[in-house]
C-alpha positions as CSV (number, residue, x, y, z in Angstrom):
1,X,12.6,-17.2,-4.7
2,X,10.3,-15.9,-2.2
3,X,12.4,-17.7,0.6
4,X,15.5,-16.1,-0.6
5,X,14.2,-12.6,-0.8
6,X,12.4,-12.9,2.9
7,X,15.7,-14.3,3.7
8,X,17.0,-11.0,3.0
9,X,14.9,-8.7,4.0
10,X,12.7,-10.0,7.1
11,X,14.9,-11.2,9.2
12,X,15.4,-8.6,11.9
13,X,14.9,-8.6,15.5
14,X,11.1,-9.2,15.4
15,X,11.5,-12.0,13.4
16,X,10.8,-14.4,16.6
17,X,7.8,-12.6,17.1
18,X,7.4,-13.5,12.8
19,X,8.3,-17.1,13.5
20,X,5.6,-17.5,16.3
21,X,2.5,-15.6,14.3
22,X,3.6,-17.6,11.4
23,X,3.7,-21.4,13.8
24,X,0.3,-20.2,14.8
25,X,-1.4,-19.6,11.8
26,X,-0.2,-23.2,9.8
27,X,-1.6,-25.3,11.9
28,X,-5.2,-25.5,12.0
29,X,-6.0,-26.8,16.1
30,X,-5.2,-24.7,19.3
31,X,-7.8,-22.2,18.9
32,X,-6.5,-20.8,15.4
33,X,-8.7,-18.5,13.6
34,X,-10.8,-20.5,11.4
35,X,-12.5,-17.4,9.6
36,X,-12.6,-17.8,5.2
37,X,-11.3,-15.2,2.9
38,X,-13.8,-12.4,3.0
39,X,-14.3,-10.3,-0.2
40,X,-13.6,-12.3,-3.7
41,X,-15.8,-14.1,-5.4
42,X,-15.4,-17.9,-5.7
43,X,-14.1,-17.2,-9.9
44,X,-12.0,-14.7,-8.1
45,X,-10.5,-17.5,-5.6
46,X,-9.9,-19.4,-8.4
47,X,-8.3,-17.2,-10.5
48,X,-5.7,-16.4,-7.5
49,X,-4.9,-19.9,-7.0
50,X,-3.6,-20.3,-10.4
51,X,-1.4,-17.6,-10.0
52,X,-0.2,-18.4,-6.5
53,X,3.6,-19.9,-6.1
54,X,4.1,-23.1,-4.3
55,X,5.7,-22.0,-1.5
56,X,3.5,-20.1,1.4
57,X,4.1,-16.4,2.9
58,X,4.5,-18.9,6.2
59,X,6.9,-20.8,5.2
60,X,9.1,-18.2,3.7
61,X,9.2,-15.9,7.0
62,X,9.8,-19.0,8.9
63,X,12.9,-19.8,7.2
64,X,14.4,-16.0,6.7
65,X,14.1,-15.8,10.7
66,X,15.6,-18.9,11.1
67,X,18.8,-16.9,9.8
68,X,18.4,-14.7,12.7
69,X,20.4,-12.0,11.8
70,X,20.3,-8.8,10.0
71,X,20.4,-8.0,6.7
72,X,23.6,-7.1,4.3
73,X,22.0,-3.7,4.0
74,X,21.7,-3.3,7.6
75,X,25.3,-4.4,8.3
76,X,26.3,-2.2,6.0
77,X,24.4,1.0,7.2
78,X,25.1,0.4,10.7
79,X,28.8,-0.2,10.9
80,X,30.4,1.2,14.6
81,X,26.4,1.7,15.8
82,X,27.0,0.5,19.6
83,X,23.1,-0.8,19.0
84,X,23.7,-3.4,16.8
85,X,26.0,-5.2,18.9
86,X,23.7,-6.3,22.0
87,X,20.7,-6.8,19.2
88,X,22.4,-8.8,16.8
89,X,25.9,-9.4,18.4
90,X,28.5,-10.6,15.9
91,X,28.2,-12.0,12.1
92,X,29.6,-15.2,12.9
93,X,27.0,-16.4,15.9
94,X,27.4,-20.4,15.7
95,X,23.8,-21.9,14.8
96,X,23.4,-23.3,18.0
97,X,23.2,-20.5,19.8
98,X,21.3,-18.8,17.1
99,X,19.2,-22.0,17.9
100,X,19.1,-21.6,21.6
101,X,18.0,-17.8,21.2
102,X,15.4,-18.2,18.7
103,X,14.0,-21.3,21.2
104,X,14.5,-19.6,24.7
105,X,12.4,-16.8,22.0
106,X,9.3,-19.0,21.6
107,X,9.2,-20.7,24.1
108,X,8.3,-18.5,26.5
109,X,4.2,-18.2,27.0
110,X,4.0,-15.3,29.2
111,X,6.1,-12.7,27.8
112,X,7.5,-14.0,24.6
113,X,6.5,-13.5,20.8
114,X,4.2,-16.8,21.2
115,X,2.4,-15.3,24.1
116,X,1.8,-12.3,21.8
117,X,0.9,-14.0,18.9
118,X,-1.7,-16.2,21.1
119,X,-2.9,-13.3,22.1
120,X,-3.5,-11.5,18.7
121,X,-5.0,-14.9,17.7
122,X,-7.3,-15.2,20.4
123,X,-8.0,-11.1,19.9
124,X,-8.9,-12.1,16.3
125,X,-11.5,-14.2,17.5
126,X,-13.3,-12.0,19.2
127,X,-13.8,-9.7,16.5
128,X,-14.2,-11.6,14.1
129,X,-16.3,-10.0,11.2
130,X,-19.0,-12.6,9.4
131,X,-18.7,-13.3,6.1
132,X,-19.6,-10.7,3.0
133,X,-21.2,-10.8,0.1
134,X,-18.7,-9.5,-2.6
135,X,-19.4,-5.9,-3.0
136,X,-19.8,-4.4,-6.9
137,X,-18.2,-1.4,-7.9
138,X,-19.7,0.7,-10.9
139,X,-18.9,4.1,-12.5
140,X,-21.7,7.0,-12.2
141,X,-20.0,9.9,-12.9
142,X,-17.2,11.5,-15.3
143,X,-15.6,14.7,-14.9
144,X,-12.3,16.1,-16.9
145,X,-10.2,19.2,-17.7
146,X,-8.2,18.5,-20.7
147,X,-7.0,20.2,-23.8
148,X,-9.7,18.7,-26.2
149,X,-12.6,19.5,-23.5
150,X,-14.0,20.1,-20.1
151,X,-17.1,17.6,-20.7
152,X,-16.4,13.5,-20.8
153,X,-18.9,13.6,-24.1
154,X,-17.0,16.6,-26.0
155,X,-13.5,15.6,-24.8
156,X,-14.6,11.6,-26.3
157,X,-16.2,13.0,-29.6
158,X,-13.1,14.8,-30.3
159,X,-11.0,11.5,-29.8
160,X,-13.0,10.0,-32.4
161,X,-12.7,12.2,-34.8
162,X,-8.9,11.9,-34.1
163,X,-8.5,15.6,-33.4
164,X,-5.2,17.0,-31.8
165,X,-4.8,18.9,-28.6
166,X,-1.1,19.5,-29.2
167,X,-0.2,22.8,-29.7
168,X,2.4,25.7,-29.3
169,X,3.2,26.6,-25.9
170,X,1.4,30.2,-24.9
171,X,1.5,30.6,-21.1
172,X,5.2,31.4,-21.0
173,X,8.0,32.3,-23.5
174,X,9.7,29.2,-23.9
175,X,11.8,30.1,-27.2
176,X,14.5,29.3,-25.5
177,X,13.5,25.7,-25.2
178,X,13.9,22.7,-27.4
179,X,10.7,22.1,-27.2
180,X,8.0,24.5,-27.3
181,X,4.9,22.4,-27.7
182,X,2.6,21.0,-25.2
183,X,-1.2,19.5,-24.7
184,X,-2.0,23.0,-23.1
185,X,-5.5,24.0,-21.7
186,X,-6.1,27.6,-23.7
187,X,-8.8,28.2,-21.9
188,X,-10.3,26.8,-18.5
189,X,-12.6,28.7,-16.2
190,X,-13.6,27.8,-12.2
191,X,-16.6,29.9,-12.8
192,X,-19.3,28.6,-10.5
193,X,-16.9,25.8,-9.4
194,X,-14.6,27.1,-7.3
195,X,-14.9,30.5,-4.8
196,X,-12.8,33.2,-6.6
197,X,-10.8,34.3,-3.3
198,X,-9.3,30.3,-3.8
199,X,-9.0,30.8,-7.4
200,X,-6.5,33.2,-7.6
201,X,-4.4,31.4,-4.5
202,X,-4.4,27.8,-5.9
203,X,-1.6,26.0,-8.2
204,X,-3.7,24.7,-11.6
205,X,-3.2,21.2,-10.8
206,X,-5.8,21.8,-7.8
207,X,-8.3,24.2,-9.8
208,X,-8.4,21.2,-12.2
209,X,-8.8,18.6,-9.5
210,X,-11.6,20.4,-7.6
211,X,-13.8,21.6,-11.1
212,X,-13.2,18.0,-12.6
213,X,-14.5,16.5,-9.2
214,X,-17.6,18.2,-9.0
215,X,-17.8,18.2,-12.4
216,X,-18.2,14.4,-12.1
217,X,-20.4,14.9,-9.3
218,X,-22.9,16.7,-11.6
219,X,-22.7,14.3,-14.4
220,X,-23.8,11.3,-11.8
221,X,-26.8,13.6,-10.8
222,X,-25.4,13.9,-7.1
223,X,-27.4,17.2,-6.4
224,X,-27.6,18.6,-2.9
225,X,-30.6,17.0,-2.1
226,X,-29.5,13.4,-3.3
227,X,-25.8,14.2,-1.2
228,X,-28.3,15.0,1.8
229,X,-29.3,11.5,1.8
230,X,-25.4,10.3,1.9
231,X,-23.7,8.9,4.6
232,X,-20.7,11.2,4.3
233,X,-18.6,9.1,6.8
234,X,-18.7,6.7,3.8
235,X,-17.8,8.8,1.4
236,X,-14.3,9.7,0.3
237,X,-12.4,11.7,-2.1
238,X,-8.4,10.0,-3.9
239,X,-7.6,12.1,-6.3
240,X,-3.7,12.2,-6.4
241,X,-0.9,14.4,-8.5
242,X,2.5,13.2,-9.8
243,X,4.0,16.7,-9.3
244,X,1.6,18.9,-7.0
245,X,1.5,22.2,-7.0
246,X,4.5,22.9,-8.9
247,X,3.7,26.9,-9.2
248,X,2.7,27.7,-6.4
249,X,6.3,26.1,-4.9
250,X,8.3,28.0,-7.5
251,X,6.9,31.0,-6.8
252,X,8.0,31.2,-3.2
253,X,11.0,30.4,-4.5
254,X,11.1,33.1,-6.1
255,X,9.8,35.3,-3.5
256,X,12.1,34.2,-0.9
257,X,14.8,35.4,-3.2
258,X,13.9,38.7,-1.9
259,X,12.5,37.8,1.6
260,X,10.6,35.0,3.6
261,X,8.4,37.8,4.1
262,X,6.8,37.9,0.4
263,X,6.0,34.3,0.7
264,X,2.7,33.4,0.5
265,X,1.3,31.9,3.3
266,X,-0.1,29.3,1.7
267,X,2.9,27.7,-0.3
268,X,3.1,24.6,1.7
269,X,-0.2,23.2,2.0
270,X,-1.2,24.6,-1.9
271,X,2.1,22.8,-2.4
272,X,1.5,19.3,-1.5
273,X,-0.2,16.5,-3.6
274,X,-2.7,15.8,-0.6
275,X,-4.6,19.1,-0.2
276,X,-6.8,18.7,-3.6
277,X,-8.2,15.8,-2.1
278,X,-8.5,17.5,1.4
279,X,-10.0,21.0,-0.3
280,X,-12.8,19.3,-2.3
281,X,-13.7,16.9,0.6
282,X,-14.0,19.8,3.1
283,X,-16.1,21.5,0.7
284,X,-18.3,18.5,0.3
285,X,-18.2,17.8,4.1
286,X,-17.0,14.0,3.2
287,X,-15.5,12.4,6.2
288,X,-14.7,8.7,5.0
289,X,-11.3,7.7,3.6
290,X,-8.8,10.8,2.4
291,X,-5.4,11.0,0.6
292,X,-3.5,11.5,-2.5
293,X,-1.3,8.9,-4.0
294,X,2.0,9.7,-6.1
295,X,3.5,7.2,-8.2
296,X,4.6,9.5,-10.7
297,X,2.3,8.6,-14.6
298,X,1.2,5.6,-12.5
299,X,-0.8,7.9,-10.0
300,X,-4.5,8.0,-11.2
301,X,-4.9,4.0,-11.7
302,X,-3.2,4.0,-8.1
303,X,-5.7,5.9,-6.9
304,X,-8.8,4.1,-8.8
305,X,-8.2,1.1,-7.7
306,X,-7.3,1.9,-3.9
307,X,-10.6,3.6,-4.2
308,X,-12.5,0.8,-5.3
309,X,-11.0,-1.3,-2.5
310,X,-12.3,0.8,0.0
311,X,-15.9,0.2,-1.5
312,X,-15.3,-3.6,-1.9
313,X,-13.7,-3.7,2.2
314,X,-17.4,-1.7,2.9
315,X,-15.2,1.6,3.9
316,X,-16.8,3.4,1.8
317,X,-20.2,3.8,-0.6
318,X,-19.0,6.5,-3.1
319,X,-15.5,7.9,-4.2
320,X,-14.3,10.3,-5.7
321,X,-10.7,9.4,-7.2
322,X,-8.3,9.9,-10.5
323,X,-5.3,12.3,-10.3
324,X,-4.2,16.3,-11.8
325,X,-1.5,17.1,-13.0
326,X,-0.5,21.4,-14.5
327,X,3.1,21.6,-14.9
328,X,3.3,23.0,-18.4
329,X,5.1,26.4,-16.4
330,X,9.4,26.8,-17.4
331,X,10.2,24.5,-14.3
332,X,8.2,21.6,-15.7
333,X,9.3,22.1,-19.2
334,X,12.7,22.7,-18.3
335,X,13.3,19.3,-15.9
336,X,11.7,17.0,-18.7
337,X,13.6,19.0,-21.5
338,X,17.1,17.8,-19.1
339,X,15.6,14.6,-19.0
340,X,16.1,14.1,-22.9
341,X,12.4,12.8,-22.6
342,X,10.4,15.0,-25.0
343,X,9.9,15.6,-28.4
344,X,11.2,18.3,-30.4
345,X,8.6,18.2,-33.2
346,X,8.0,21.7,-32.6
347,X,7.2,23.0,-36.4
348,X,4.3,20.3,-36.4
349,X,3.0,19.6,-33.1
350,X,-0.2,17.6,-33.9
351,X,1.9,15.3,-35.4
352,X,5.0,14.9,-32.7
353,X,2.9,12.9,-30.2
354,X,2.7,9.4,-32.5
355,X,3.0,5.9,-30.4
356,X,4.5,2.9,-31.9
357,X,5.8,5.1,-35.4
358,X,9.0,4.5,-36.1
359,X,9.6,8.3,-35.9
360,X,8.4,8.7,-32.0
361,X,11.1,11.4,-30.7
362,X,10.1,11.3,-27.3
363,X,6.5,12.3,-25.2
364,X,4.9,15.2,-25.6
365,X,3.1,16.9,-21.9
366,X,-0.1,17.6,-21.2
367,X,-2.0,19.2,-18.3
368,X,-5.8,18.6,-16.6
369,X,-7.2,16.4,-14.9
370,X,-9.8,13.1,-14.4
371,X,-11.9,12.2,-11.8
372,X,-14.6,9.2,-11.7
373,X,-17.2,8.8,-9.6
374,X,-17.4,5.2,-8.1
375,X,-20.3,3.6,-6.3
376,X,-20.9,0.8,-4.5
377,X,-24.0,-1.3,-6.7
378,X,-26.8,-1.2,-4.2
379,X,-26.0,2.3,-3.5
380,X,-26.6,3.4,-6.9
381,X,-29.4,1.3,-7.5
382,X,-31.0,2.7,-4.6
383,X,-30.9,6.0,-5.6
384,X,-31.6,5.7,-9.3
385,X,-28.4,6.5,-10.5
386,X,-27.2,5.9,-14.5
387,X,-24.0,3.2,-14.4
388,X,-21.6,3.9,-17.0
389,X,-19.9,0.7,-16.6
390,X,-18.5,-1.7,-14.1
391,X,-15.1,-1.8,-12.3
392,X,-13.6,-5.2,-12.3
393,X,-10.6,-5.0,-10.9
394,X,-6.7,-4.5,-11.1
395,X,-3.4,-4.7,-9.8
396,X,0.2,-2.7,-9.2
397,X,3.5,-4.1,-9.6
398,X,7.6,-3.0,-9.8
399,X,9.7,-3.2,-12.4
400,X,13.0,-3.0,-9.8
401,X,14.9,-1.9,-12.7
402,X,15.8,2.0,-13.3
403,X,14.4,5.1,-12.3
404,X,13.0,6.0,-15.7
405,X,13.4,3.0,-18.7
406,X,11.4,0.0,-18.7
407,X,12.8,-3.4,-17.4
408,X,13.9,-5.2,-20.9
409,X,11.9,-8.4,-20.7
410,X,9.2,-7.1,-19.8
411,X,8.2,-9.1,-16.7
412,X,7.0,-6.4,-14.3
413,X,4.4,-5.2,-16.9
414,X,3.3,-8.7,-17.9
415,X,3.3,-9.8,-13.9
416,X,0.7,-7.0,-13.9
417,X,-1.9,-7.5,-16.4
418,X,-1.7,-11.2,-15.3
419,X,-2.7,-10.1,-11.6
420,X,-5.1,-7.6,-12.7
421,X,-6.9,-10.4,-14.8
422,X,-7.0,-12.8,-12.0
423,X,-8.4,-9.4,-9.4
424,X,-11.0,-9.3,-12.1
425,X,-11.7,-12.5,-11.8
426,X,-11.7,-12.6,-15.9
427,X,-9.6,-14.5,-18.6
428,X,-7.5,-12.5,-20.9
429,X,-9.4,-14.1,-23.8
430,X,-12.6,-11.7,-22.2
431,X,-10.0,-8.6,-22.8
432,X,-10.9,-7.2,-26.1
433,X,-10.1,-3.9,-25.5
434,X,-7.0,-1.9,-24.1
435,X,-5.9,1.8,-23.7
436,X,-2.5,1.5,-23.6
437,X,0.5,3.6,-21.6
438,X,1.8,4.2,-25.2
439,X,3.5,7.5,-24.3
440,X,5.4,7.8,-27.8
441,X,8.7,7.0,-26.5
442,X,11.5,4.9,-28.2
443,X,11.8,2.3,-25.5
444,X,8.6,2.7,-23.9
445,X,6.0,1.9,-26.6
446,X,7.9,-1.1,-27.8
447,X,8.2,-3.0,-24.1
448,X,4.4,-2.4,-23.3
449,X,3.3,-3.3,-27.0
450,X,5.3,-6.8,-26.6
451,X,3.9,-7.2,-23.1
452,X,0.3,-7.0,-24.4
453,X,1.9,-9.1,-27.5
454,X,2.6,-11.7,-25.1
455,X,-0.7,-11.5,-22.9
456,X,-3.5,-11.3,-25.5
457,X,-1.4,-11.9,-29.0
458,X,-3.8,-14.4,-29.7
459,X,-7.1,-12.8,-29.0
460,X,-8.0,-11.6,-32.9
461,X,-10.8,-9.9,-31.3
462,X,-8.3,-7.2,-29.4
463,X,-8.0,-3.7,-30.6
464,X,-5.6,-1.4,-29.0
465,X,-5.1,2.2,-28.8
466,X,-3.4,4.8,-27.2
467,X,-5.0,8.3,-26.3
468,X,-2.0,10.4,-25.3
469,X,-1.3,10.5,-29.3
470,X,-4.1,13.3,-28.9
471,X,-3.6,14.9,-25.9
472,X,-0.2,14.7,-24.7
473,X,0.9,12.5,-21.4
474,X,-1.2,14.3,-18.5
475,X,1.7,12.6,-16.4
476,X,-0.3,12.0,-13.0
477,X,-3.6,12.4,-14.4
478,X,-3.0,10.1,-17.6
479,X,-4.5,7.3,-16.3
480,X,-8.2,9.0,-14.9
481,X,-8.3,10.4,-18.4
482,X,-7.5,7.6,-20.0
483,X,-10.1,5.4,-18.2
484,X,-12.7,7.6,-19.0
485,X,-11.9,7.1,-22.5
486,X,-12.2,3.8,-21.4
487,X,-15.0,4.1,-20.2
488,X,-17.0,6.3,-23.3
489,X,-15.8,3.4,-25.3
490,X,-17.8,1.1,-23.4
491,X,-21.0,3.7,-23.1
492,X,-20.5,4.6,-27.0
493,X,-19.5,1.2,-28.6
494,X,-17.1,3.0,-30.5
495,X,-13.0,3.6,-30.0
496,X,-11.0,6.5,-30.7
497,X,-8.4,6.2,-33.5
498,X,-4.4,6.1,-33.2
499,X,-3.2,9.2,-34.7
500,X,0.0,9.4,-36.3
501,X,0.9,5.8,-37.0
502,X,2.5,6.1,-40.4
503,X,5.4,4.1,-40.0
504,X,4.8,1.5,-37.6
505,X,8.2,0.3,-35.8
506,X,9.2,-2.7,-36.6
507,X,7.6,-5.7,-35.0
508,X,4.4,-4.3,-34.4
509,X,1.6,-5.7,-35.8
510,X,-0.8,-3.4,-36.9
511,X,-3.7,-5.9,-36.7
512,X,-3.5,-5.1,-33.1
513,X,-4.0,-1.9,-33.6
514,X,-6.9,0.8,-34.0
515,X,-6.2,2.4,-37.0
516,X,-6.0,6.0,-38.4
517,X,-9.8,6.3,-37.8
518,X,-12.9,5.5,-35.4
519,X,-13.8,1.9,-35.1
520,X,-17.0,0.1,-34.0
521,X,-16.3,-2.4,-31.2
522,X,-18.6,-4.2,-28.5
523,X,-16.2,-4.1,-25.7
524,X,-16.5,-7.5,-23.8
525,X,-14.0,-6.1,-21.1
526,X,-11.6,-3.8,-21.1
527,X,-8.1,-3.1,-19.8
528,X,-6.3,0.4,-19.3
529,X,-2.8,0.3,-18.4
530,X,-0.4,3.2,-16.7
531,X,3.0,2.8,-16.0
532,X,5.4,5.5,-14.3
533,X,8.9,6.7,-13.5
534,X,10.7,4.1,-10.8
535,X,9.0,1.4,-12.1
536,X,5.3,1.7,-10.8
537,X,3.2,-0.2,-13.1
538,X,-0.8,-0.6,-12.8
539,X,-3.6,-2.3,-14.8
540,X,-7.3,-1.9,-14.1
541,X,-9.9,-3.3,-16.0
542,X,-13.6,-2.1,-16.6
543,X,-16.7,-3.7,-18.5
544,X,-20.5,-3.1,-19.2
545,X,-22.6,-3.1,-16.7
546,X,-24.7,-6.4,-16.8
């Protein structure tokens, strides 16, 4: 399988230069680079190897090249291009000279791909780095924006007591909607977080990012002073958005309805998913890593875990990452209302949002934002800081399906949480905990719940929830609020309740499930799962600090 699919889709002109690196690095004499695996642990190792196929990345580059000739796509897409002819000549090439090409190719040592990969091998060398000691990730900090709090501690205590944020939609007159109900914010202030002249400028999804951020700055006791002690060129800020600043974008559409003259200036950069990240490191003066990540509801576990590879590679000390999201405005409503994705519970909204109920009639949105503070171990040891938890590890896969409904057997979800376990370095019989996607979707609920059925249906420890049947689907920023629920349940022992599960659908087993109220639980580790529109799936995993 991995033959056939580099088959298709490597072979191109470099692939003698592919053929050469690849010659060089299976065999072991001639100077190779002899350096180990720098990063995982040896459970870590181990765990991969399981996973591994029996064929090698080598082996299946060397035969797609082999092939020497471009792919069906290409053909296809380059029909009458004068530059294909020279590079690739015709389809029907006999193998010899295919043959001849690819040797006259590699056999060359001064200027052909061999003599390059030689050279990169030999390059390698020099620099090689020494080996590493596996660096620990922990959570020190929490901040959100949501519609059941601004705080991690009163946004978690209202989860436990199973309290809706779903409510009627006030911003705008949406009466002539379908639905008129959202996970709105009623009231948020930048007060003290942001500088005024910016407040009235920015979309929401970046007033959220930025107060969230150094909200979770606050609550892992990074004053000025302690910051003053930071290396800032090892500090970075990934916070990403699914939709950006939808607002802001709308409104110069508006505006340039009457002239590019009432635009405002500042529609493009307030515009973009990168500029929350950029904004709030400028204002903290962090120079280390820097971007925004959109893979649509996928985005903030996308953006954890990239983060916390940038600690483990020793890029970084301390991120800032998670993902915002504010498109509750009539362009947001109306393009998920033409999806046909969203409930229409509207004359009892904190009861429309209910995964796995036989009665789901779609997801309901929300708005805000998460953002978590992660630390390199030594780092926050050294300077006294509270750890929350620990981050273990995770994974992202593609479903290769459909843009928006999940791939029927399930396989891209399940190929997931079985990577993210062995990234971890954990077995799934450790997983006793998970906050699931669960957006309250027909098709949706049921493929994840018989994923997890599949992974961890025999654990009768596990207990599973979902948090969006609270607070609405934060699209890009589900994920960072949902691991901080996933973290308070590690801190607190205790996790939040699944409202609205009245008539469970059928073949779901409510013994997997936490049910209509609070439940005590010593969370061994746990697993939070996001998966978005295009097939982006992602697992991370957390556990207690020990």
């Amino acid at each position: 399988m991995v033959g056939a699919a580099a088959s298709s889709c490597y072979a191109s002109p470099l692939c003698t230069f592919f053929v050469a690196a690849c010659m060089s690095l299976s065999h072991g004499g001639g100077g190779g680079d002899t350096r180990q695996p720098l990063g995982r642990s040896r459970r870590r190792r181990q765990q991969l190897g399981k996973c591994s196929g029996s064929g090698s990345v080598q082996e299946a580059l060397v035969s797609s090249c082999l092939e020497f000739k471009p792919c069906s796509h290409y053909n296809k897409n380059n029909k009458g291009n004068a530059f294909t002819s020279p590079l690739f000549g015709s389809n029907s090439l006999s193998l010899n000279r295919k043959q001849r090409k690819l040797n006259r190719a590699t056999s060359s040592s001064s200027d052909g791909a061999m003599g390059v990969a030689m050279g990169m091998e030999k390059e390698g060398t020099v620099d090689k780095k020494p080996p590493m000691e596996q660096r620990r990730v922990v959570v020190t900090g929490m901040g959100v924006e949501t519609s059941l709090g601004h705080d991690p501690n009163t946004f978690y205590e209202n989860l436990l007591q199973g309290n809706s944020g779903i409510s009627q939609i006030e911003n705008f007159d949406c009466s002539e909607f379908p639905t008129r109900i959202a996970g709105e914010i009623k009231s948020f202030s930048t007060e003290g977080w942001v500088a005024p002249k910016l407040s009235k400028r920015m979309d929401k999804f970046m007033l959220y990012l930025l107060t969230a951020g150094k909200k979770a700055l606050a609550d892992g006791a990074v004053t000025d002073e302690v910051m003053a002690e930071f290396n800032k060129a090892k500090c970075g800020v990934l916070i990403g958005s699914a939709m950006g600043g939808m607002k802001v974008f709308n409104d110069a559409i508006e505006a340039l309805k009457i002239s590019y003259k009432k635009m405002n200036p500042f529609c493009v950069p307030f515009a973009t998913t990168n500029m929350g990240s950029a904004m709030l490191a400028m204002d903290l003066g962090w120079m280390g890593p820097n971007y925004s990540i959109s893979t649509a509801c996928a985005t903030s576990n996308f953006c954890i875990l990239n983060s916390a590879n940038h600690i483990i590679r020793g890029e970084a000390d301390v991120m800032l990452c998670g993902g915002s999201d504010a498109v509750i405005i009539p362009i947001g409503l109306g393009g998920f209302v033409a999806c046909r994705a969203l409930s229409q519970r509207n004359n009892d909204p904190t009861k429309a949002s209910r995964p796995w109920d036989s009665n789901r009639d779609g997801f309901v949105m929300g708005e805000g934002a998460g953002v978590l503070l992660l630390e390199e171990l030594e780092h926050a040891k050294k300077r006294g800081a509270t750890i929350y938890a620990e981050f273990l590890g995770g994974s992202f896969t593609c479903d290769a399906y459909h843009m928006t409904e999940p791939r029927p057997d399930g396989a891209g979800v399940i190929l997931c949480i079985e990577r993210a376990l062995a990234d971890a370095g954990i077995s799934k019989e450790q997983i006793n905990y998970i906050n699931a996607h669960a957006t309250s979707t027909p098709a949706g609920d049921l493929k994840e719940y018989q994923a997890l059925a599949h992974c961890f249906g025999q654990n009768p420890e596990l207990k599973v929830n979902s948090t969006k049947s609270m607070i609405g689907h934060l699209l890009g920023a589900a994920g960072a609020v949902e691991a901080i629920a996933t973290v308070q349940a590690i801190r607190t022992g205790w996790v939040h309740p699944n409202i609205n599960l009245e008539n469970p659908d059928n073949g779901v087993d409510t013994s997997l499930l936490v049910g209509p109220k609070k439940e005590r639980l010593s969370i061994k580790a746990a697993l939070s799962n996001s998966f978005g529109f295009g097939g982006h799936n992602s697992s991370i995993i957390f556990a207690p600090y020990k």
